[in-house]
BADOGU-941082 format. One record per residue: residue number from 1; residue in three letters; x, y, z of N, C-alpha, C in turn. Coordinates in nm, 2 decimals, decimal comma, m for minus. Example, Ala and Ser with C-alpha at 12.3 -4.5 7.8 and 13.67 -1.06 7.14 Angstrom:
BEGIN
@i: 1 aa: ala n.u: 1,32 n.v: m0,57 n.w: 0,78 ca.u: 1,23 ca.v: m0,45 ca.w: 0,78 c.u: 1,32 c.v: m0,33 c.w: 0,78
@i: 2 aa: ser n.u: 1,28 n.v: m0,22 n.w: 0,71 ca.u: 1,37 ca.v: m0,11 ca.w: 0,71 c.u: 1,29 c.v: 0,00 c.w: 0,79
% end
This chain:
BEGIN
@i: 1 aa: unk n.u: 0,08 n.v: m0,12 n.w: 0,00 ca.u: 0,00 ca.v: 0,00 ca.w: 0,00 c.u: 0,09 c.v: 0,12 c.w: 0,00
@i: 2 aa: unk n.u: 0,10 n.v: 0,22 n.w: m0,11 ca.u: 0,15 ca.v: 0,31 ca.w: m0,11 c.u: 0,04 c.v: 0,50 c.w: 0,01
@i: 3 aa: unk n.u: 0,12 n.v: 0,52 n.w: 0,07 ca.u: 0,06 ca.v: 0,62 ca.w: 0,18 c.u: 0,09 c.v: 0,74 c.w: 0,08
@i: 4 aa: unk n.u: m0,03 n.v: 0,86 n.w: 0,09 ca.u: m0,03 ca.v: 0,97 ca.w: 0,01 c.u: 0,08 c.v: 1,05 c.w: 0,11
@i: 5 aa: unk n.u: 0,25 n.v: 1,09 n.w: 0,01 ca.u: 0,25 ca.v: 1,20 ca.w: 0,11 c.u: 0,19 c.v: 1,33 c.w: 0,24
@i: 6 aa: unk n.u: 0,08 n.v: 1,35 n.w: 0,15 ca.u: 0,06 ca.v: 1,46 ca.w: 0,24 c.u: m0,04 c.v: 1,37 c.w: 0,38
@i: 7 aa: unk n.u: m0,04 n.v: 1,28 n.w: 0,39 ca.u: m0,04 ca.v: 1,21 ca.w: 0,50 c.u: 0,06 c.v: 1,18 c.w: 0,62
@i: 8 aa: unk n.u: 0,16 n.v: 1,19 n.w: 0,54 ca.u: 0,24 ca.v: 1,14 ca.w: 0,62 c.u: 0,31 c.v: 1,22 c.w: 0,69
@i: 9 aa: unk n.u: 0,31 n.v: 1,34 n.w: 0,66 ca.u: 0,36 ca.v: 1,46 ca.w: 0,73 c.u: 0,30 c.v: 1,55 c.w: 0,76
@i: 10 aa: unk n.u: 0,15 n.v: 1,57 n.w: 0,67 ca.u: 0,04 ca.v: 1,64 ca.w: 0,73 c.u: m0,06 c.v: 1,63 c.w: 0,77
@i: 11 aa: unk n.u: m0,21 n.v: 1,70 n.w: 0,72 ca.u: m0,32 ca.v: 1,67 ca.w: 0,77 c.u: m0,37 c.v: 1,68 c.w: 0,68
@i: 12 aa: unk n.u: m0,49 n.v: 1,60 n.w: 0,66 ca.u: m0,59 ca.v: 1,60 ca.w: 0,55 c.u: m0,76 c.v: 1,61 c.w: 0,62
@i: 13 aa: unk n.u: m0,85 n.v: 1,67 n.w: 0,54 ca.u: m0,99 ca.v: 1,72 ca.w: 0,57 c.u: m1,08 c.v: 1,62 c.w: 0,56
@i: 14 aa: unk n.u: m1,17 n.v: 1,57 n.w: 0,66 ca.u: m1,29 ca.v: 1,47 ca.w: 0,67 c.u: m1,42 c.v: 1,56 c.w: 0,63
@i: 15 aa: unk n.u: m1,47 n.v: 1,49 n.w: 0,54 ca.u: m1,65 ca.v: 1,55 ca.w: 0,58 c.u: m1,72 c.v: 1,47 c.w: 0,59
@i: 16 aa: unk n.u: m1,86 n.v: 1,53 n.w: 0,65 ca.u: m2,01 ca.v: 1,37 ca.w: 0,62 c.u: m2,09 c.v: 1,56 c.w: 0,64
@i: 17 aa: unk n.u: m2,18 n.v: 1,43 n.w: 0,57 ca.u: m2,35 ca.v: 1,51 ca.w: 0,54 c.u: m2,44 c.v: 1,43 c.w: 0,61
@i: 18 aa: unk n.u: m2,51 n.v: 1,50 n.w: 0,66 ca.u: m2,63 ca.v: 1,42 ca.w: 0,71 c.u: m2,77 c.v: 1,46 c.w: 0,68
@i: 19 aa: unk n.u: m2,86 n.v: 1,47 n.w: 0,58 ca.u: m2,99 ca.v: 1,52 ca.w: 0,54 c.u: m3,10 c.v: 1,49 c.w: 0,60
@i: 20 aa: unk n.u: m3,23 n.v: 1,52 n.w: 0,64 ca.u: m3,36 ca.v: 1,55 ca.w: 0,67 c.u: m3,33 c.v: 1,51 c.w: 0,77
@i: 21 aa: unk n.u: m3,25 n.v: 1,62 n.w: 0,91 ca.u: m3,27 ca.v: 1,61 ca.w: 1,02 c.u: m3,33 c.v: 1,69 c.w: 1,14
@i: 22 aa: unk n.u: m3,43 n.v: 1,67 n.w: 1,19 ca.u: m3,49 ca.v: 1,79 ca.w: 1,25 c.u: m3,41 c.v: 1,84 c.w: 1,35
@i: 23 aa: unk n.u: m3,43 n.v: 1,97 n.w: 1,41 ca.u: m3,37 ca.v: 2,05 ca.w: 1,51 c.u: m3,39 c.v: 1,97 c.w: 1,66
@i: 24 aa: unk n.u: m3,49 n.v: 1,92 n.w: 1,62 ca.u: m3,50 ca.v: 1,81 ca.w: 1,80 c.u: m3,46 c.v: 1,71 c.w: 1,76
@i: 25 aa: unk n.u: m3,43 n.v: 1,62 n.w: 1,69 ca.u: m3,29 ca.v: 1,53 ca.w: 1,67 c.u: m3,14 c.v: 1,55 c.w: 1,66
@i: 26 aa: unk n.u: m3,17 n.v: 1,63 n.w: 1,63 ca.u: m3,03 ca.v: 1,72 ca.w: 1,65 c.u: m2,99 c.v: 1,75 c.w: 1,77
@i: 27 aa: unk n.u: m3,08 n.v: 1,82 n.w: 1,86 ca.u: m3,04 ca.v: 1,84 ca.w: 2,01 c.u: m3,07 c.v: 1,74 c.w: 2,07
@i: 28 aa: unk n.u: m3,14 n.v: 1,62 n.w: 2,05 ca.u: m3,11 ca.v: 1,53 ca.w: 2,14 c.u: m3,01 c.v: 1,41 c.w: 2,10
@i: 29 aa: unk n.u: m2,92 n.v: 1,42 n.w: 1,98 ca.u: m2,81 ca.v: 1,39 ca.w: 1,94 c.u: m2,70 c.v: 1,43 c.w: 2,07
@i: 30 aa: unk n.u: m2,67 n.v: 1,56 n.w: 2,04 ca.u: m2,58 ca.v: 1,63 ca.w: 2,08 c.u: m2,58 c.v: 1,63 c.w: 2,27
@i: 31 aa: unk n.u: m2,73 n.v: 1,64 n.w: 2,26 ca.u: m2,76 ca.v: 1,66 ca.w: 2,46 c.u: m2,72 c.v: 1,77 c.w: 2,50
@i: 32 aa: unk n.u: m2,80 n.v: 1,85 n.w: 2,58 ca.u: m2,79 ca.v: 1,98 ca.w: 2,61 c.u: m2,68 c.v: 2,09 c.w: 2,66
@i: 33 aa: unk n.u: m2,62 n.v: 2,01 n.w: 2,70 ca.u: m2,46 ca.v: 2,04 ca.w: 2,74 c.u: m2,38 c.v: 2,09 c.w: 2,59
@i: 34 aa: unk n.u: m2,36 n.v: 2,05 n.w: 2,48 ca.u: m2,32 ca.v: 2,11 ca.w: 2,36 c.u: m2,44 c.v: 2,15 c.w: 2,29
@i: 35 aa: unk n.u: m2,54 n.v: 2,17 n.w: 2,31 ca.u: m2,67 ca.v: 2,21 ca.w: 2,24 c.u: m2,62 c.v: 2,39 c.w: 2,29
@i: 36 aa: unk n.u: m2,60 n.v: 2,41 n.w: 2,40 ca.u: m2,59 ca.v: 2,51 ca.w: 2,54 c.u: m2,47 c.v: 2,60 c.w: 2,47
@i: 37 aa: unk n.u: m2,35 n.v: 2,52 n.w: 2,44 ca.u: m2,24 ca.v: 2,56 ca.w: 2,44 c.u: m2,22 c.v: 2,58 c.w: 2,26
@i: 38 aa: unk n.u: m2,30 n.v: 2,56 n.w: 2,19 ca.u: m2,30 ca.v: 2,60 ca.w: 2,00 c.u: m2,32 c.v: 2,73 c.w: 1,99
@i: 39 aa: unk n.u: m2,31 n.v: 2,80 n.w: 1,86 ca.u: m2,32 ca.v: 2,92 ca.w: 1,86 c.u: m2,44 c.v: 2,90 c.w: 1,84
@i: 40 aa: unk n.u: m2,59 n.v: 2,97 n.w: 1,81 ca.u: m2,71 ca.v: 2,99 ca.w: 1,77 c.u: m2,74 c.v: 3,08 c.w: 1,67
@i: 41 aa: unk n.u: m2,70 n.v: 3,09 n.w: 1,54 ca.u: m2,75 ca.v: 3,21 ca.w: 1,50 c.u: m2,93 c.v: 3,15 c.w: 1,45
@i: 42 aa: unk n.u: m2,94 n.v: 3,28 n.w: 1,33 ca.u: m3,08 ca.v: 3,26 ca.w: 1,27 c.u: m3,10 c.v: 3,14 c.w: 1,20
@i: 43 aa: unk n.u: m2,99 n.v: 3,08 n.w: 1,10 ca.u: m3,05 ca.v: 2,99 ca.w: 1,02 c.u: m2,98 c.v: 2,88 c.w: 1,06
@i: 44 aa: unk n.u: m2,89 n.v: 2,88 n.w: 1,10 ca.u: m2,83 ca.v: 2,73 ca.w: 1,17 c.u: m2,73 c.v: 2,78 c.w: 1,31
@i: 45 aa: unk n.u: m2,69 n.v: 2,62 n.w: 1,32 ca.u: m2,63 ca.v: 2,59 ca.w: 1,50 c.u: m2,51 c.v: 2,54 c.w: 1,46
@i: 46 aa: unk n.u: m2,39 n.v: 2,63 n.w: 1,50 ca.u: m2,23 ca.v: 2,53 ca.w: 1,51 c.u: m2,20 c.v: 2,51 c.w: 1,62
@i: 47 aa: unk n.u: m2,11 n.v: 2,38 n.w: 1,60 ca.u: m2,04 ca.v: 2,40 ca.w: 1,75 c.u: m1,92 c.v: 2,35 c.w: 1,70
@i: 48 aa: unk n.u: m1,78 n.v: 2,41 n.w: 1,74 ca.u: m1,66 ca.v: 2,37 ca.w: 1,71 c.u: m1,66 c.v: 2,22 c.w: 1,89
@i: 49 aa: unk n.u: m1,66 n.v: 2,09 n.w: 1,84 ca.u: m1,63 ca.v: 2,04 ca.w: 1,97 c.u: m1,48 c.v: 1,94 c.w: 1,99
@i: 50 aa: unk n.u: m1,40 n.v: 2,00 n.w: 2,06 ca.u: m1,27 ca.v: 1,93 ca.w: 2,09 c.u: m1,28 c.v: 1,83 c.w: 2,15
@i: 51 aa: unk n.u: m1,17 n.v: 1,73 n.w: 2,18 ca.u: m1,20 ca.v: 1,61 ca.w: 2,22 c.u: m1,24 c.v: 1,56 c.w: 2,32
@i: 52 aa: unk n.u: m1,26 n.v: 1,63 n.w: 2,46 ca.u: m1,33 ca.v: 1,61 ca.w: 2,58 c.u: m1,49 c.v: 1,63 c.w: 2,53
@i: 53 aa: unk n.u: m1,55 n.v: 1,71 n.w: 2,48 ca.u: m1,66 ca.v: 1,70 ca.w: 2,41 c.u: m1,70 c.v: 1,56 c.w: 2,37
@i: 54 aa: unk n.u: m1,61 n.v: 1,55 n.w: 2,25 ca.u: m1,67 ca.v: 1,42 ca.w: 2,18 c.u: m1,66 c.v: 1,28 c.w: 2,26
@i: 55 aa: unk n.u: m1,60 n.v: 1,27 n.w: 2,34 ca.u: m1,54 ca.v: 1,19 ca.w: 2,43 c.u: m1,71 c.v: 1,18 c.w: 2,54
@i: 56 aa: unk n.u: m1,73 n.v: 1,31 n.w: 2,52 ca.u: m1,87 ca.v: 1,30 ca.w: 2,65 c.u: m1,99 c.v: 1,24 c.w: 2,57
@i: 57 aa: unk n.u: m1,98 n.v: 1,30 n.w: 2,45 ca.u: m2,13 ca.v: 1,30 ca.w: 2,32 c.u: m2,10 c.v: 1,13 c.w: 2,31
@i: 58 aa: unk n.u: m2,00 n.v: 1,07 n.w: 2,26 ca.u: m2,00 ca.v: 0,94 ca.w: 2,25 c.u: m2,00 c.v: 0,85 c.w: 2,33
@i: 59 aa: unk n.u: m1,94 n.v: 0,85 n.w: 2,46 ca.u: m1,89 ca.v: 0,75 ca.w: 2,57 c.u: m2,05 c.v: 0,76 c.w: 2,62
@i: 60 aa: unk n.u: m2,10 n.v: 0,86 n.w: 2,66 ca.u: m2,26 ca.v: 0,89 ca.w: 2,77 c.u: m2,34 c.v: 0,77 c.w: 2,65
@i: 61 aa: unk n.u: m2,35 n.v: 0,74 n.w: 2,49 ca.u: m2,50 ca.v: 0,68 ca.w: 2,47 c.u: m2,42 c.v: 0,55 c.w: 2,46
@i: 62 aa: unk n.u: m2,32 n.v: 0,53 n.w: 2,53 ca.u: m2,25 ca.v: 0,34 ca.w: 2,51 c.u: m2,20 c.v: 0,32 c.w: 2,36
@i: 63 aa: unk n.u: m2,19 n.v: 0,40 n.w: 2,29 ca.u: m2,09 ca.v: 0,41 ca.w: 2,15 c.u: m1,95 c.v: 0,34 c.w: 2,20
@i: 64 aa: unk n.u: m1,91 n.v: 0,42 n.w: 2,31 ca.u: m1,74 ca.v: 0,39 ca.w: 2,31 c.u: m1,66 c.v: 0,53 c.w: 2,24
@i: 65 aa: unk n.u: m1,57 n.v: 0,54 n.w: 2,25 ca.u: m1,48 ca.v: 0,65 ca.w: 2,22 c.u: m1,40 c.v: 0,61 c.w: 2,15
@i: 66 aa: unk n.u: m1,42 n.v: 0,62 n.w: 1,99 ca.u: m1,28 ca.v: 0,55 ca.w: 1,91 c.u: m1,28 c.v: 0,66 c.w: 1,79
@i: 67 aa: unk n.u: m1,15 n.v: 0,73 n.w: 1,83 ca.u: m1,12 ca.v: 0,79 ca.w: 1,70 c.u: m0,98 c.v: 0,81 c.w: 1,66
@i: 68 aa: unk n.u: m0,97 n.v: 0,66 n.w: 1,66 ca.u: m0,86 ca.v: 0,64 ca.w: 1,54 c.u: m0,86 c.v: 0,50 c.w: 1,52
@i: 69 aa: unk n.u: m0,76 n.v: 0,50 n.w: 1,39 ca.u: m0,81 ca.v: 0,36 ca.w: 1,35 c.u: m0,63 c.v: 0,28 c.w: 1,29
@i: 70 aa: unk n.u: m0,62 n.v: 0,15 n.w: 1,39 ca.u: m0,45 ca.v: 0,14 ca.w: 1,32 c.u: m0,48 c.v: 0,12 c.w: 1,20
@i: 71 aa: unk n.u: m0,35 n.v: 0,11 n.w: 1,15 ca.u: m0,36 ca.v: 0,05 ca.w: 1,01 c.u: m0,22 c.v: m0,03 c.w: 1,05
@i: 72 aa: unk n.u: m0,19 n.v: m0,09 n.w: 0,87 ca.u: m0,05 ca.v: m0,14 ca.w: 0,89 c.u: 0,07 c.v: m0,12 c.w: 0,90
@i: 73 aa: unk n.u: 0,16 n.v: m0,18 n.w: 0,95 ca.u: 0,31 ca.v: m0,15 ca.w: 0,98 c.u: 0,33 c.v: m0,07 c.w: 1,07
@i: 74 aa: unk n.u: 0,23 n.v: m0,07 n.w: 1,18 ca.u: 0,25 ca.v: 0,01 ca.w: 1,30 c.u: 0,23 c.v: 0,18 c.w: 1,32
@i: 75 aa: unk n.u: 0,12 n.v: 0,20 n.w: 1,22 ca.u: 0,07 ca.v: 0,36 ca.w: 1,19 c.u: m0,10 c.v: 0,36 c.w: 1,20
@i: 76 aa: unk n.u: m0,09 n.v: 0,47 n.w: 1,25 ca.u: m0,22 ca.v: 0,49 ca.w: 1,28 c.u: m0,29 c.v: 0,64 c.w: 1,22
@i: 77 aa: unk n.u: m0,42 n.v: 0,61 n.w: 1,22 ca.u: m0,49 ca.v: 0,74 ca.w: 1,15 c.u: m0,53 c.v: 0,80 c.w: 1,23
@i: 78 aa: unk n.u: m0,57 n.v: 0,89 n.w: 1,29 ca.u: m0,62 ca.v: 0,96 ca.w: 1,37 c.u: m0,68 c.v: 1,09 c.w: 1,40
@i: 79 aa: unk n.u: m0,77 n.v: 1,11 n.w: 1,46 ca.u: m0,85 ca.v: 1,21 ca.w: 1,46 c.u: m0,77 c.v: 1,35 c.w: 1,52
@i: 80 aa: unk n.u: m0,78 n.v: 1,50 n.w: 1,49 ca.u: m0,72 ca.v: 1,55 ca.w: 1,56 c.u: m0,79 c.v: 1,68 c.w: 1,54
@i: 81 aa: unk n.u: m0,75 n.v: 1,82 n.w: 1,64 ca.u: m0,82 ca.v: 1,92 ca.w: 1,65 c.u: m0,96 c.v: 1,93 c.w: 1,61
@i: 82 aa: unk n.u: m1,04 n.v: 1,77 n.w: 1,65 ca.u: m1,21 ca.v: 1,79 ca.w: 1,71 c.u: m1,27 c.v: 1,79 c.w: 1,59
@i: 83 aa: unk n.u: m1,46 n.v: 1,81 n.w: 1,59 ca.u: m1,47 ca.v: 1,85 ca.w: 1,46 c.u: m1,56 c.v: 1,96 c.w: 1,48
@i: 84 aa: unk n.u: m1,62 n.v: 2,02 n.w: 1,39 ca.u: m1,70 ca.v: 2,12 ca.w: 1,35 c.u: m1,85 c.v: 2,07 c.w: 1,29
@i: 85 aa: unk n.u: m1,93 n.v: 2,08 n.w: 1,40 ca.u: m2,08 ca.v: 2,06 ca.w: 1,38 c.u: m2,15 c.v: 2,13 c.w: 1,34
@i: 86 aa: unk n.u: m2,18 n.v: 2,19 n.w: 1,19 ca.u: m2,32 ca.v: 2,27 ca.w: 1,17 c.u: m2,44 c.v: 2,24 c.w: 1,12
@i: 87 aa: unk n.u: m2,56 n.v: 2,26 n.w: 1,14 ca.u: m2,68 ca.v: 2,19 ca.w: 1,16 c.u: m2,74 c.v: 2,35 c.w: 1,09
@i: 88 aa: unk n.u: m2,81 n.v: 2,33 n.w: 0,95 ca.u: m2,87 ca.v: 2,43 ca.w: 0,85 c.u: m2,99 c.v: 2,39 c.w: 0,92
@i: 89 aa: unk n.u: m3,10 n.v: 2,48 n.w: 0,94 ca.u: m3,23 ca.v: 2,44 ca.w: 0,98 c.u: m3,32 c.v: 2,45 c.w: 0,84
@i: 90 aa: unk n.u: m3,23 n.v: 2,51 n.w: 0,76 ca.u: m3,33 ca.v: 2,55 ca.w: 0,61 c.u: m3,35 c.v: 2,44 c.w: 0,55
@i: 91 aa: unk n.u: m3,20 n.v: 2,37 n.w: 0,55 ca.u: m3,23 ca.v: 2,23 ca.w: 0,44 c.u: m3,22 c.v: 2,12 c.w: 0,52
@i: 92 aa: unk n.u: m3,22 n.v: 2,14 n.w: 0,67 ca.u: m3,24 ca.v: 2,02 ca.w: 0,76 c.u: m3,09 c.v: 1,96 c.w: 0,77
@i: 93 aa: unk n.u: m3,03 n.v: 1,96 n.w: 0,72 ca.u: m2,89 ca.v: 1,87 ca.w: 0,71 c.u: m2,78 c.v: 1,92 c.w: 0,85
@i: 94 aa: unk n.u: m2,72 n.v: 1,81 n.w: 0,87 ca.u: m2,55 ca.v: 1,88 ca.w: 0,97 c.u: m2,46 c.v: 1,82 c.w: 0,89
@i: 95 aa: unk n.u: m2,38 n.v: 1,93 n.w: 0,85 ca.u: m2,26 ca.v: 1,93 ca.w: 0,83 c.u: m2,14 c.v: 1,92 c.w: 0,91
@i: 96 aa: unk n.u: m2,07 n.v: 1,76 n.w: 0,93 ca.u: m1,91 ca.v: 1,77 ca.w: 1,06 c.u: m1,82 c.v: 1,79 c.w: 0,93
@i: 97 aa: unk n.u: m1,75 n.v: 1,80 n.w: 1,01 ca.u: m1,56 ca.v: 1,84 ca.w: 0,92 c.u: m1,49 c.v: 1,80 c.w: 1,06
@i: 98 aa: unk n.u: m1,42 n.v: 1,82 n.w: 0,98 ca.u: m1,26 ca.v: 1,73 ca.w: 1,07 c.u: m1,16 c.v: 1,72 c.w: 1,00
@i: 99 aa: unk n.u: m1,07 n.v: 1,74 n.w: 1,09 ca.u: m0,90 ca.v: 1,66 ca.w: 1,00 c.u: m0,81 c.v: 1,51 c.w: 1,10
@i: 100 aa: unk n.u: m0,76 n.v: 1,46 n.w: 0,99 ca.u: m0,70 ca.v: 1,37 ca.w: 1,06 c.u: m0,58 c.v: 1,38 c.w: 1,02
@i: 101 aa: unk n.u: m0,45 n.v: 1,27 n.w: 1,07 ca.u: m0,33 ca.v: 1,29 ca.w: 1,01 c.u: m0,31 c.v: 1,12 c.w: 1,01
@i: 102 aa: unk n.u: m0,18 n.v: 1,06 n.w: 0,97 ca.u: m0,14 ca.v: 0,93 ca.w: 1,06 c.u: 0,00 c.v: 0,98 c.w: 1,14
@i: 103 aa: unk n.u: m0,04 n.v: 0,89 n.w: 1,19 ca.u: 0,06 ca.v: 0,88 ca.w: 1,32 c.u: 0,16 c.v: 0,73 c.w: 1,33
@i: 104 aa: unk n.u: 0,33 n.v: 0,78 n.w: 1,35 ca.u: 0,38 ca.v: 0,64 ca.w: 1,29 c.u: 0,44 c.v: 0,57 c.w: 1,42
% end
């Protein structure tokens, strides 16, 4: 398996989409404690959340806390500087982003 440089020394950008989500799915995704702490504007909700966050949003519904994933030859991919949750109320969707790097 050939590794893309810019992996191996830097960071590269995650996204997902998530479509026809309502705003009370969304807050009871998140649970009030990061619902509390997002910004609020008029047409949607962010919340930048670092790893003690995500660590609470996952570990609290019995998911487990896994963000990273080995691979081979003793490198790992991994999640880093958190991600960025925005939730459009116009087209219903959240948008996360994130970066990861590997780690050798």
């Amino acid at each position: 398996m050939v590794y893309k440089p810019s992996l191996k020394y830097g960071k590269a950008r995650t996204s997902l989409e998530l479509p026809c989500l309502s705003m009370a799915v969304v807050s009871a995704m998140l649970g009030p404690e990061l619902v509390a702490k997002a910004t609020n504007g008029k047409k949607q909700l962010q919340l930048k959340a670092d790893s003690e966050d995500l660590s609470q949003l996952f570990s609290d519904k019995g998911w487990g806390c896994c963000f990273s994933k080995s691979l081979r030859y003793g490198a790992t991919l991994g999640l880093v500087d958190g991600l960025t949750l925005t939730y459009n109320e116009a087209s219903e969707t959240l948008k996360v982003h994130g970066m990861y790097t590997m780690f050798k």
